[in-house]
C-alpha positions as CSV (number, residue, x, y, z in Angstrom):
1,X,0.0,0.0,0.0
2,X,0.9,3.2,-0.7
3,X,0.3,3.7,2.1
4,X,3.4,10.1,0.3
5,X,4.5,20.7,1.3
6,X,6.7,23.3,1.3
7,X,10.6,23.7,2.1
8,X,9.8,25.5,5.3
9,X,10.2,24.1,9.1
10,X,5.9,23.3,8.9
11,X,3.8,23.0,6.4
12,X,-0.3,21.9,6.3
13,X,-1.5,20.4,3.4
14,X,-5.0,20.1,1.6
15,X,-6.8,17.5,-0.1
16,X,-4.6,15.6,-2.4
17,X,-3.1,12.7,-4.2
18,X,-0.9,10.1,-3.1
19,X,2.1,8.2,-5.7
20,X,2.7,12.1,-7.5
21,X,3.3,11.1,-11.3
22,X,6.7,12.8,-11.7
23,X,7.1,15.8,-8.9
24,X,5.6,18.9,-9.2
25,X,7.8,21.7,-8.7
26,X,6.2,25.1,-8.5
27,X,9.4,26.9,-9.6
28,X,10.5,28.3,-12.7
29,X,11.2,25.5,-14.8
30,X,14.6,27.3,-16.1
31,X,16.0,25.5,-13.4
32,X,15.8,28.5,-10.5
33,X,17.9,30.8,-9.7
34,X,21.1,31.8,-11.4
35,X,22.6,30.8,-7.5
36,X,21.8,27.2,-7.7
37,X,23.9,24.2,-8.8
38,X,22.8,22.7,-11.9
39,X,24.6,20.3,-11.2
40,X,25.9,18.1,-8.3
41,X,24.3,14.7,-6.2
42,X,22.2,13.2,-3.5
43,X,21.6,10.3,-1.5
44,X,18.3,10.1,0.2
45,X,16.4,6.7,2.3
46,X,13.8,4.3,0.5
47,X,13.0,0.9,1.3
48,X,13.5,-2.3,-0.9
49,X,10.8,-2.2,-3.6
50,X,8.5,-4.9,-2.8
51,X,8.4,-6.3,-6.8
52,X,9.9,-4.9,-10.3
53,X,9.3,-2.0,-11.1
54,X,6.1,-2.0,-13.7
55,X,3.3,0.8,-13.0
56,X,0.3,-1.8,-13.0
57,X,2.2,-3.9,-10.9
58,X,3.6,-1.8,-7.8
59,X,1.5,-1.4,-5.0
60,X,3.6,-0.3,-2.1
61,X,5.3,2.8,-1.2
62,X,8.3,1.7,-1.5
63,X,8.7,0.9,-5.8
64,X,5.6,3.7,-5.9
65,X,8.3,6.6,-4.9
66,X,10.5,5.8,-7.5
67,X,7.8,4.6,-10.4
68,X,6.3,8.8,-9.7
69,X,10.0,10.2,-10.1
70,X,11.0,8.1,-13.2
71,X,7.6,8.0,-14.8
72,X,5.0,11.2,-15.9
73,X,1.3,10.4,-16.8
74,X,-1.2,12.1,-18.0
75,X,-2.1,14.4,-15.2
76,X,0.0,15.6,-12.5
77,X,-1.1,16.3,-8.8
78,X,0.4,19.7,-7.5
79,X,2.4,19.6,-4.7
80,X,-0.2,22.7,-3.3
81,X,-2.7,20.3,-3.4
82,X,-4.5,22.0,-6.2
83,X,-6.9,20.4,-8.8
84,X,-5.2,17.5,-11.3
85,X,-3.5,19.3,-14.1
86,X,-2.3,18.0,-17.5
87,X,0.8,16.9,-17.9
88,X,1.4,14.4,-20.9
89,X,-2.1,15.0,-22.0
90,X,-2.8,17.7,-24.1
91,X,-6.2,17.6,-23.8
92,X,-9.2,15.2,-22.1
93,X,-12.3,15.8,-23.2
94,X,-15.7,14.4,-22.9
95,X,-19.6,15.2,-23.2
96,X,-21.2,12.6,-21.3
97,X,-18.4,11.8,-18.8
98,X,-18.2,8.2,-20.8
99,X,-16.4,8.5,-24.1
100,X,-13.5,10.5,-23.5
101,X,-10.9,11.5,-25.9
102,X,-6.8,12.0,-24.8
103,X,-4.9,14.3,-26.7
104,X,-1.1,13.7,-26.0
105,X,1.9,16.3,-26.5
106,X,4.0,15.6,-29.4
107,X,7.5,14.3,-29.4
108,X,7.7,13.7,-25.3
109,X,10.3,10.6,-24.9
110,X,11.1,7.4,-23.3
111,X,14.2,7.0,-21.9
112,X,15.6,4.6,-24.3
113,X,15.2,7.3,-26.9
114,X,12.1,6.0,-28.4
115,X,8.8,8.5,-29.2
116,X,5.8,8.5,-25.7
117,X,2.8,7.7,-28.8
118,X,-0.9,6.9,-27.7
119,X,-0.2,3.3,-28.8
120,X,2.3,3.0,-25.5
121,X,-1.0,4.3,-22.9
122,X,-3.3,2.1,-24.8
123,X,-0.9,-1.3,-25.0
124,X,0.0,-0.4,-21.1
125,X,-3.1,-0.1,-20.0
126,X,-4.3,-3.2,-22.3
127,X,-1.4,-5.2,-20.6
128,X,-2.2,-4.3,-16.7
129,X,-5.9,-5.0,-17.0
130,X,-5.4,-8.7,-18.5
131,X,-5.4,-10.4,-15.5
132,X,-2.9,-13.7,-16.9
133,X,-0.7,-11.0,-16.2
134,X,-1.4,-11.2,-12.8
135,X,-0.9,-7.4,-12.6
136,X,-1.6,-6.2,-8.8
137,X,-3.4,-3.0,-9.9
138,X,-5.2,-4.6,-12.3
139,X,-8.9,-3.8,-11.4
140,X,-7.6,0.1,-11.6
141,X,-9.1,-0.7,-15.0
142,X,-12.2,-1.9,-14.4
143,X,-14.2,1.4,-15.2
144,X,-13.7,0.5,-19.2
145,X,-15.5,-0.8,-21.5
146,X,-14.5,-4.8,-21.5
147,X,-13.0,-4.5,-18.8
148,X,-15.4,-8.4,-17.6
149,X,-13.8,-9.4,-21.2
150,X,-10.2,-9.2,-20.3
151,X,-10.0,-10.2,-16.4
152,X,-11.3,-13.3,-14.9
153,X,-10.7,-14.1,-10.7
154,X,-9.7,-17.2,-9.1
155,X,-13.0,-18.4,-8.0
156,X,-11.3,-19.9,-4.7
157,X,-7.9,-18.1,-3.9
158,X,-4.2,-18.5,-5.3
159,X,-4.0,-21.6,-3.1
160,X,-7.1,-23.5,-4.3
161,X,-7.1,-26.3,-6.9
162,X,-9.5,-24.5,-9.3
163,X,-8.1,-21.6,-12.0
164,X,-9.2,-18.2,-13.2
165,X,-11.4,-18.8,-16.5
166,X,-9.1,-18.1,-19.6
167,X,-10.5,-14.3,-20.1
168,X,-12.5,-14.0,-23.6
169,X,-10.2,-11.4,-24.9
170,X,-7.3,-10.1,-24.5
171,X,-7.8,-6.2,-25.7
172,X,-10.6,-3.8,-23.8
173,X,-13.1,-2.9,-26.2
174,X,-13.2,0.4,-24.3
175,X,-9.5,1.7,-25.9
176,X,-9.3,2.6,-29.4
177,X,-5.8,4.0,-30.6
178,X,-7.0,7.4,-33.2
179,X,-3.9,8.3,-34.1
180,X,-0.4,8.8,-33.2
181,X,-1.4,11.2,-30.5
182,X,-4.9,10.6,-29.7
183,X,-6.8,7.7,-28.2
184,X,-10.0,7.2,-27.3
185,X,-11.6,5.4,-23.7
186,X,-15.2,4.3,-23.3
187,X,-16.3,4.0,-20.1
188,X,-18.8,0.8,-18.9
189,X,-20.8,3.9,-17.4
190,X,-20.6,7.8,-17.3
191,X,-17.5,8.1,-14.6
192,X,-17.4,11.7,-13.2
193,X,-14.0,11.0,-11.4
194,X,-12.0,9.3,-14.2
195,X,-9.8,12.1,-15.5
196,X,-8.4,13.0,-11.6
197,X,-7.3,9.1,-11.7
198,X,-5.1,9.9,-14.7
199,X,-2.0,11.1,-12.5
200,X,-1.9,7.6,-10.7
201,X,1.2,5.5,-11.5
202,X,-1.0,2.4,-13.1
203,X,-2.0,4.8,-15.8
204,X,1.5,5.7,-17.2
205,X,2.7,4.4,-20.5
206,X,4.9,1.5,-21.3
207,X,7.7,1.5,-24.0
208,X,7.9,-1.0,-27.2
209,X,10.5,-2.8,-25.4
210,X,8.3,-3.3,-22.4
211,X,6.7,-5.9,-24.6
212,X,10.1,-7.1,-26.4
213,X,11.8,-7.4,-22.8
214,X,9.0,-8.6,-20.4
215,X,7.6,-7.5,-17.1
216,X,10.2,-9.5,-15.1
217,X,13.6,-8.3,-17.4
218,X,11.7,-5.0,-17.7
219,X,11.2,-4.2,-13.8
220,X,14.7,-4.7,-13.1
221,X,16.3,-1.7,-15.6
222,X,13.1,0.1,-16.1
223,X,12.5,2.7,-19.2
224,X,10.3,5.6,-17.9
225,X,9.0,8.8,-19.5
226,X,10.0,11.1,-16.8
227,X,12.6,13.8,-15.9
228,X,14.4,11.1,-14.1
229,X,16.1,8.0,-15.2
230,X,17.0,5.0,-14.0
231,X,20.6,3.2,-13.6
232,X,20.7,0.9,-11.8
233,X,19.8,-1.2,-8.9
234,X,21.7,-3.4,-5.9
235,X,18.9,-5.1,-4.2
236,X,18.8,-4.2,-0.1
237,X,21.5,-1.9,-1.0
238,X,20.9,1.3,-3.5
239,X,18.7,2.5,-6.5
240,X,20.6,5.1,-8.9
241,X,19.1,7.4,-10.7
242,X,20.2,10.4,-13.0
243,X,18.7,13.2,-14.7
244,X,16.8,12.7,-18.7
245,X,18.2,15.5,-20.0
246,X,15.7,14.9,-23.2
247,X,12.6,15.4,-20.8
248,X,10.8,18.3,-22.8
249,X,7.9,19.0,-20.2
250,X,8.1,21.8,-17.6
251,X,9.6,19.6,-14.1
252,X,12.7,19.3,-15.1
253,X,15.6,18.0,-12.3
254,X,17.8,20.7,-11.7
255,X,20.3,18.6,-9.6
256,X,22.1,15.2,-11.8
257,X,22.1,12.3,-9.5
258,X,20.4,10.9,-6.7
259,X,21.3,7.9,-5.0
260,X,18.7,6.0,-3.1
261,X,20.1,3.8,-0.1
262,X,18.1,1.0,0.5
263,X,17.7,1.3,4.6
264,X,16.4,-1.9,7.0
265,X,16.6,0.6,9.9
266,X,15.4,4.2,10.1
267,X,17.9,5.2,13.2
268,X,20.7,4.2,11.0
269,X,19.2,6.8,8.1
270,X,18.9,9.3,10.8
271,X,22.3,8.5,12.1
272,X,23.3,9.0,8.4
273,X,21.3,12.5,8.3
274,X,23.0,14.2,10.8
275,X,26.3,13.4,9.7
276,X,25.8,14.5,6.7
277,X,25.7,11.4,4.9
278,X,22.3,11.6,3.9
279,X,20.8,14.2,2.4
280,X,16.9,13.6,2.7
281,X,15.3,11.3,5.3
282,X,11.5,11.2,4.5
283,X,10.1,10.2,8.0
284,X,12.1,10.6,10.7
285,X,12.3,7.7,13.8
286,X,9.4,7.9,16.3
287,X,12.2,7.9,19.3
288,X,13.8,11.6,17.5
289,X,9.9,12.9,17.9
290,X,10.3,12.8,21.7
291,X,10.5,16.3,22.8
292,X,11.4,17.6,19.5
293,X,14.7,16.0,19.5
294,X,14.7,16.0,15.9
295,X,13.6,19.6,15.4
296,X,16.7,20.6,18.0
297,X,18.7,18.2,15.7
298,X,18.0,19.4,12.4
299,X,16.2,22.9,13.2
300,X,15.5,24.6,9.9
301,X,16.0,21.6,8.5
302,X,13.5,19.9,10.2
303,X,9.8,19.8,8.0
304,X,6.7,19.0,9.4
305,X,3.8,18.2,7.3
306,X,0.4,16.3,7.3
307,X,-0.5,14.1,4.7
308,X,-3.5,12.5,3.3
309,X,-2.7,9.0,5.0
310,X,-4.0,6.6,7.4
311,X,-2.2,3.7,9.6
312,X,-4.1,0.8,9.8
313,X,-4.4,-2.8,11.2
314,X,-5.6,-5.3,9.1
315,X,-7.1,-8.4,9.5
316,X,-7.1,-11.7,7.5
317,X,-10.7,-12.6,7.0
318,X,-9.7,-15.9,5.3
319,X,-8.7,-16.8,8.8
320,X,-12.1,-18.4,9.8
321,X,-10.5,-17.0,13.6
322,X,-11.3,-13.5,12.2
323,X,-14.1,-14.1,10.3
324,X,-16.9,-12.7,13.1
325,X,-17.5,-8.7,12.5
326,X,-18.2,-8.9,16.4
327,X,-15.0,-10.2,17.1
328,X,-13.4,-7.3,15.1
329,X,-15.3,-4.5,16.7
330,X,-14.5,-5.6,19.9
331,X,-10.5,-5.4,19.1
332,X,-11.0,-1.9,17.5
333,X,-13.0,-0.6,20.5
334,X,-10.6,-2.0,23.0
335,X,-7.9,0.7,21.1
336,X,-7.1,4.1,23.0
337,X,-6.1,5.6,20.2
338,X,-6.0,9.2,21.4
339,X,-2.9,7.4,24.3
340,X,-1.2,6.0,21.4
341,X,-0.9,9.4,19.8
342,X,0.0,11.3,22.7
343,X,2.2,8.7,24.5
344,X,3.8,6.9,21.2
345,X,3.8,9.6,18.4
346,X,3.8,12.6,21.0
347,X,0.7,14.7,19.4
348,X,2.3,14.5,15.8
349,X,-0.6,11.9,14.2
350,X,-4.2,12.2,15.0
351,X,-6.2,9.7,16.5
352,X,-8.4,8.2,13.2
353,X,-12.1,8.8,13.7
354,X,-13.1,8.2,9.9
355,X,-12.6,5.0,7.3
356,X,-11.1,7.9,4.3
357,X,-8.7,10.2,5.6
358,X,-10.7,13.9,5.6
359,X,-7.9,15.7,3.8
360,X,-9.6,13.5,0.3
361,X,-12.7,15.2,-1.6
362,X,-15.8,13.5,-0.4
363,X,-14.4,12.0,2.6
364,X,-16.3,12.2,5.8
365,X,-15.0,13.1,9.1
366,X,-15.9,10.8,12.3
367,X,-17.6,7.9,10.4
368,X,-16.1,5.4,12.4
369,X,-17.6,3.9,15.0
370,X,-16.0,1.4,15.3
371,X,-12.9,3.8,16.1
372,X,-14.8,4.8,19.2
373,X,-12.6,4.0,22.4
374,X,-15.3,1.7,24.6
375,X,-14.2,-1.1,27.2
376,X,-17.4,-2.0,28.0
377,X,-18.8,-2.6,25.0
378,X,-15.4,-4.2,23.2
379,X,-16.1,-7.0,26.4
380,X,-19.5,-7.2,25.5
381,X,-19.1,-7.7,21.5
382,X,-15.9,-10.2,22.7
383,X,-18.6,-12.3,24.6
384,X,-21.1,-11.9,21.9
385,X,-18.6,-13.2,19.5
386,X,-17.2,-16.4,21.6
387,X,-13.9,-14.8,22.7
388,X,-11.0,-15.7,21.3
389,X,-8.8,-18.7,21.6
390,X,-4.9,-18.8,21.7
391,X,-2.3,-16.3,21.0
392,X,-3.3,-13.2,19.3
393,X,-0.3,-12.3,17.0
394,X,0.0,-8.7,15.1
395,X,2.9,-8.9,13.0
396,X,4.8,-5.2,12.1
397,X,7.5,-4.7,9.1
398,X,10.7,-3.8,11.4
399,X,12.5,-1.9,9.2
400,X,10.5,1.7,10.1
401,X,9.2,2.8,13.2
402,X,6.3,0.6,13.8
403,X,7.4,-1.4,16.9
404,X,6.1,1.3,19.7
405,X,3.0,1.6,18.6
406,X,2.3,-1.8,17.5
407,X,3.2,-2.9,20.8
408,X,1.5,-0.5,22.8
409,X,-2.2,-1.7,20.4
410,X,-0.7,-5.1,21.5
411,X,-0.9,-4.4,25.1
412,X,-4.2,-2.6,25.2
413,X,-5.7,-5.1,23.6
414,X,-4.5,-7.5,26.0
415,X,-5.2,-5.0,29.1
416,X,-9.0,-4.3,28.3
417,X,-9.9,-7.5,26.6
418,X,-7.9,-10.4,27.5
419,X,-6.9,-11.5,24.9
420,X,-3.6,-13.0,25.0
421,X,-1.8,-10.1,22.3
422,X,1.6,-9.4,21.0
423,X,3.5,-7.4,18.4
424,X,6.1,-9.2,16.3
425,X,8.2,-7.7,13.4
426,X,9.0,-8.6,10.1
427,X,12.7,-8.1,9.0
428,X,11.9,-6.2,5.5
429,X,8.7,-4.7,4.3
430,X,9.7,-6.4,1.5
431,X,9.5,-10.2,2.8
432,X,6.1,-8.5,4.8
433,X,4.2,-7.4,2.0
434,X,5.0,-10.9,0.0
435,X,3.6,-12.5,2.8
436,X,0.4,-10.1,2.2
437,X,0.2,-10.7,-1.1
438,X,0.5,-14.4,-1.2
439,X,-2.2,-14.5,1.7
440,X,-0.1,-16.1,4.2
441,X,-0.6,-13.9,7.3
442,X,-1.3,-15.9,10.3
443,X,-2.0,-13.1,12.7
444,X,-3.6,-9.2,12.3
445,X,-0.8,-6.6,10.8
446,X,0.2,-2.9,10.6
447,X,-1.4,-1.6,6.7
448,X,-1.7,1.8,5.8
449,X,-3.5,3.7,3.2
450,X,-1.2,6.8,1.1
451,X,-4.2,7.8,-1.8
452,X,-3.6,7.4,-5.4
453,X,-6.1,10.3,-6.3
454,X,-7.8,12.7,-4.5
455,X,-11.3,11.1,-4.2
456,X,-12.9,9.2,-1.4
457,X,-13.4,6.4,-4.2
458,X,-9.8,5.4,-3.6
459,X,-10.7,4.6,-0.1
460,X,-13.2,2.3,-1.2
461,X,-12.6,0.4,-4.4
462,X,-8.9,-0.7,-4.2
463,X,-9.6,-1.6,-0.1
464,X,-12.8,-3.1,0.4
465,X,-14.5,-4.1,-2.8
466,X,-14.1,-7.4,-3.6
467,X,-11.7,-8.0,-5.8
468,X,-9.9,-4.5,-5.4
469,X,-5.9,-4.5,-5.7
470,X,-5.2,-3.7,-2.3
471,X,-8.0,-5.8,-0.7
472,X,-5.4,-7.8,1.3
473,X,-7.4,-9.6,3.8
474,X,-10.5,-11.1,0.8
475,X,-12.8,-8.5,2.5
476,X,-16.1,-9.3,1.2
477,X,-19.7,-7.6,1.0
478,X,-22.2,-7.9,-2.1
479,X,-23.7,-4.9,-1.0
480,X,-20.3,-2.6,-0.4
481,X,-19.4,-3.9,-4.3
482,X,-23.3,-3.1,-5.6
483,X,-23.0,0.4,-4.1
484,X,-19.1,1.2,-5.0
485,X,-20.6,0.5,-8.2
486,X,-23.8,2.7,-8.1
487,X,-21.3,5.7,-6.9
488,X,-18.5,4.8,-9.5
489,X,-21.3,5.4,-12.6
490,X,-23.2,8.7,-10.9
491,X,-23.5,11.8,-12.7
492,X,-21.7,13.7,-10.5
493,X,-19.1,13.8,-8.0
494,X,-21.3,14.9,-5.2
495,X,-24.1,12.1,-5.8
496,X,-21.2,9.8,-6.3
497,X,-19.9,10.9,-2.5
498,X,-23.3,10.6,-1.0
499,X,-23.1,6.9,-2.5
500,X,-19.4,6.3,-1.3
501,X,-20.9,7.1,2.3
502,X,-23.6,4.3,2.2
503,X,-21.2,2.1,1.2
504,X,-18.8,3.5,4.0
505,X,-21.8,2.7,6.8
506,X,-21.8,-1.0,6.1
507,X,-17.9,-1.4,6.1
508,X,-18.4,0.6,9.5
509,X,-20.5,-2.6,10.4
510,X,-18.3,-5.3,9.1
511,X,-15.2,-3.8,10.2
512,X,-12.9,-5.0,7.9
513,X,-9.9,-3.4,9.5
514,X,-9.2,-0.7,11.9
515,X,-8.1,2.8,11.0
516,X,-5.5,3.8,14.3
517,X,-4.1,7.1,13.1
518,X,-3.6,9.8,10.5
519,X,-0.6,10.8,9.1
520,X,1.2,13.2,9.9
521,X,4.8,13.4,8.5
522,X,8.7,14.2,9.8
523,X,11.0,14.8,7.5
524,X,14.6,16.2,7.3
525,X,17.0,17.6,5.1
526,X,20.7,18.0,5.2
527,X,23.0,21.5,4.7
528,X,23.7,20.1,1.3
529,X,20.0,21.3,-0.2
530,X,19.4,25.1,-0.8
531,X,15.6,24.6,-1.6
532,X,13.5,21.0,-1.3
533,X,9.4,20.8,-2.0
534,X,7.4,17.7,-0.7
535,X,4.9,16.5,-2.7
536,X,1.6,16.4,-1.2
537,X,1.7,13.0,-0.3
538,X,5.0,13.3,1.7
539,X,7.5,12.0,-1.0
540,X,10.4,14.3,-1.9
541,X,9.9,16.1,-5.8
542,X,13.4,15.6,-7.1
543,X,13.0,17.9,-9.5
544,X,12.5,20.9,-6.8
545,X,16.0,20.0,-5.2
546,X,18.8,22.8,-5.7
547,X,21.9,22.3,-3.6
């Protein structure tokens, strides 16, 4: 999950996008002032990424930062927070909010030299949404026409004996290639909201040699369309990138390297920080929060920002232990959530109160119930549910700071319901979101949500429809999936919303996982960097850096 501002000390941020397609930097795009280097390197933290490194298959934040620096899509979310804007797309136009035709700018370039054409979108797009593929962010695609023709499930899990039906095509009717610069999408249904998804990564075009190479060759060395290219990459060690100095669209990187170290401990990046050694840490340990050690650390250095992102616990619900909604409810209500913010992250996240995170358009503040801090009534539900037999495990990737607070959920819900609780970590987030993936979890574990887009939709579809590409624990409601549906064809964005919340009360019900805080971000920067912009999401826009 992806589960990602302003180079001052604090910044606040409104509604916005997560995954940013390719930075965007609000300065002049002549590459600043006549002061700064244009010129000159960086090494900043990231984590392992969890798979190769293909748009339509990278779920995580970790592959996610570098697919939005290397890659540009269509749209681009502003760092402000602003409305979408164009970026590769010319124009998108419709009448009906169902046929929509995409203009693209002329001559933009891959990194292997070769022409961005509406052919690459169309065979991309065609390629993540044919589910043999086994593309994670498949059902991203499922708002076009043939869509049902292309992508089949597994009728009983990855594990079962029976197969996914051979799909009846292999193209989407929905995509028609006009010319060399225009294509054309039909929607299943008018879809008010499908332009603002335009900007996430598993909409960006894909090279010829995508298709010559092959997702697995491809997603080691991968060719993007961005101001950034790629290098080269030393698993659990460094990612190198270096400036496309062909990019012909506005964001252009005014530094020439970056180097990213691939950290398994965040002290050790911090330790690295402030001896100069690295020169961008996004999130700072929880133990340099304490009393604003890390502001007395790094002091103007130091940026604090909030961010439209959620930490979660999730539960397997193809764990017939998990499986009662009672059960469930009685583990999220036994949760002080306002202690763990004040006692673990100091007052710097936000107790959650809602399923969507309120900084997205059409989210809802203090729709969760089920966040509501009640003893009483978590024993009660407990009862009502059986209890719960044996040892309650809640696994945690150790590589970030995740142990505190997964503890201290641990030990509450051990204190208030008995339940015999405790936090274990994962070495890697890598090795913990294979796990994930491959449905292996044996106990609850730490999620998170980082939106794609900014719309409340993305806090539905990809989480708790069945089906959805981030729908990690096989969630399932008929009636979530027949409203997500009603609210993904309305006419409008606001009746779409007032659907979204219907669907939002019944997964308030079922309690499919449990929202614990909201983000709120530390970062820090070293002397090195002149100017630095976040992105609105929290990840660092390369091509704002000036040293």
């Amino acid at each position: 999950m992806r589960v990602s501002k302003r180079a001052s000390s604090a910044v606040a941020l409104g509604a916005a996008f997560a995954l940013v397609a390719s930075g965007c930097s609000s300065s002049d795009s002549d590459g600043g002032d006549a002061g700064a280097s244009s010129d000159g390197a960086i090494t900043i933290d990231g984590t392992q990424p969890e798979v190769g490194l293909v748009p339509s298959n990278t779920t995580e934040t970790g592959g996610g930062a570098i697919i939005d620096w290397i890659w540009t899509g269509l749209v681009e979310y502003p760092n402000d927070g602003s409305a979408p804007r164009n970026a590769v797309a010319e124009s998108i136009e419709t009448s009906d909010s169902k046929v929509y035709t995409i203009k693209i700018k002329k001559d933009t370039k891959f990194h292997d030299g070769t022409v961005v054409k509406a052919k690459n979108f169309v065979d991309a797009w065609n390629w993540g949404a044919y589910s043999p593929n086994g593309a994670q962010n498949g059902s991203f695609f499922a708002d076009i026409q043939g869509f049902d023709q292309v992508h089949t499930e597994d009728p009983d899990g990855a594990e079962g004996p029976k197969k996914a039906p051979e799909p009846a095509a292999k193209e989407m009717s929905g995509l028609k290639v006009v010319d060399d610069w225009t294509f054309e999408v039909t929607l299943a249904a008018p879809t008010a909201v499908f332009p603002t998804k335009l900007g996430y990564s598993t909409f960006m075009p894909l090279p010829d040699a995508f298709f010559t190479q092959g997702a697995e060759a491809f997603g080691k060395k991968p060719i993007g369309n961005g101001p950034i290219k790629f290098v080269s990459w030393e698993d659990d060690v460094q990612i190198k990138l270096t400036r496309f100095d062909d990019y012909s669209l506005n964001d252009k990187m005014k530094i020439k390297d970056v180097n990213i170290k691939l950290y398994q401990d965040d002290t050790a990046a911090y330790n690295d920080l402030l001896a100069g050694n690295l020169d961008f840490q996004q999130q700072v340990p929880v133990s340099a929060i304490a009393g604003d050690k890390w502001k007395n650390d790094l002091g103007e250095r130091a940026i604090s920002s909030t961010t439209p992102s959620t930490g979660i616990i999730a539960f397997p619900i193809y764990d017939k232990r998990f499986q009662n909604p009672k059960l469930r409810r009685a583990i999220s209500m036994s949760i002080n959530r306002q202690e763990i913010s004040d006692k673990i992250f100091f007052g710097s996240r936000k107790p959650a109160d809602s399923w969507a995170n309120p900084l997205t358009p059409g989210a809802k503040a203090g729709n969760c119930t089920a966040c509501q801090f009640n003893v009483d009534e978590a024993k009660k539900l407990l009862a009502e549910a059986g209890g719960f037999t044996g040892e309650l495990v809640m696994f945690y990737n150790a590589d970030a700071s995740h142990k505190e607070w997964m503890e201290a959920v641990a030990q509450q819900v051990k204190t208030n319901l008995g339940i015999n609780a405790r936090a274990e970590g994962v070495p890697t987030f890598a090795v913990f979101r294979q796990n994930i993936n491959a449905g292996k979890m044996t106990g609850m574990y730490r999620a998170g949500w980082q939106q794609d887009y900014p719309d409340v939709e993305n806090w539905v579809g990809p989480l708790y429809v069945t089906g959805g590409s981030s729908n990690d624990g096989k969630y399932s409601n008929p009636q979530v999936d027949a409203l997500a549906k009603e609210a993904a064809s309305a006419p409008s964005l606001e009746a779409s919303h007032a659907k979204y919340a219907e669907a939002v009360a019944l997964i308030d019900q079922d309690v499919p996982s449990i929202p614990v805080y909201f983000g709120g971000q530390q970062s820090g920067h070293s002397e090195k960097i002149k100017k630095i912009e976040l992105s609105n999401v929290g990840e660092l826009d390369l091509t704002s850096v000036e040293l």
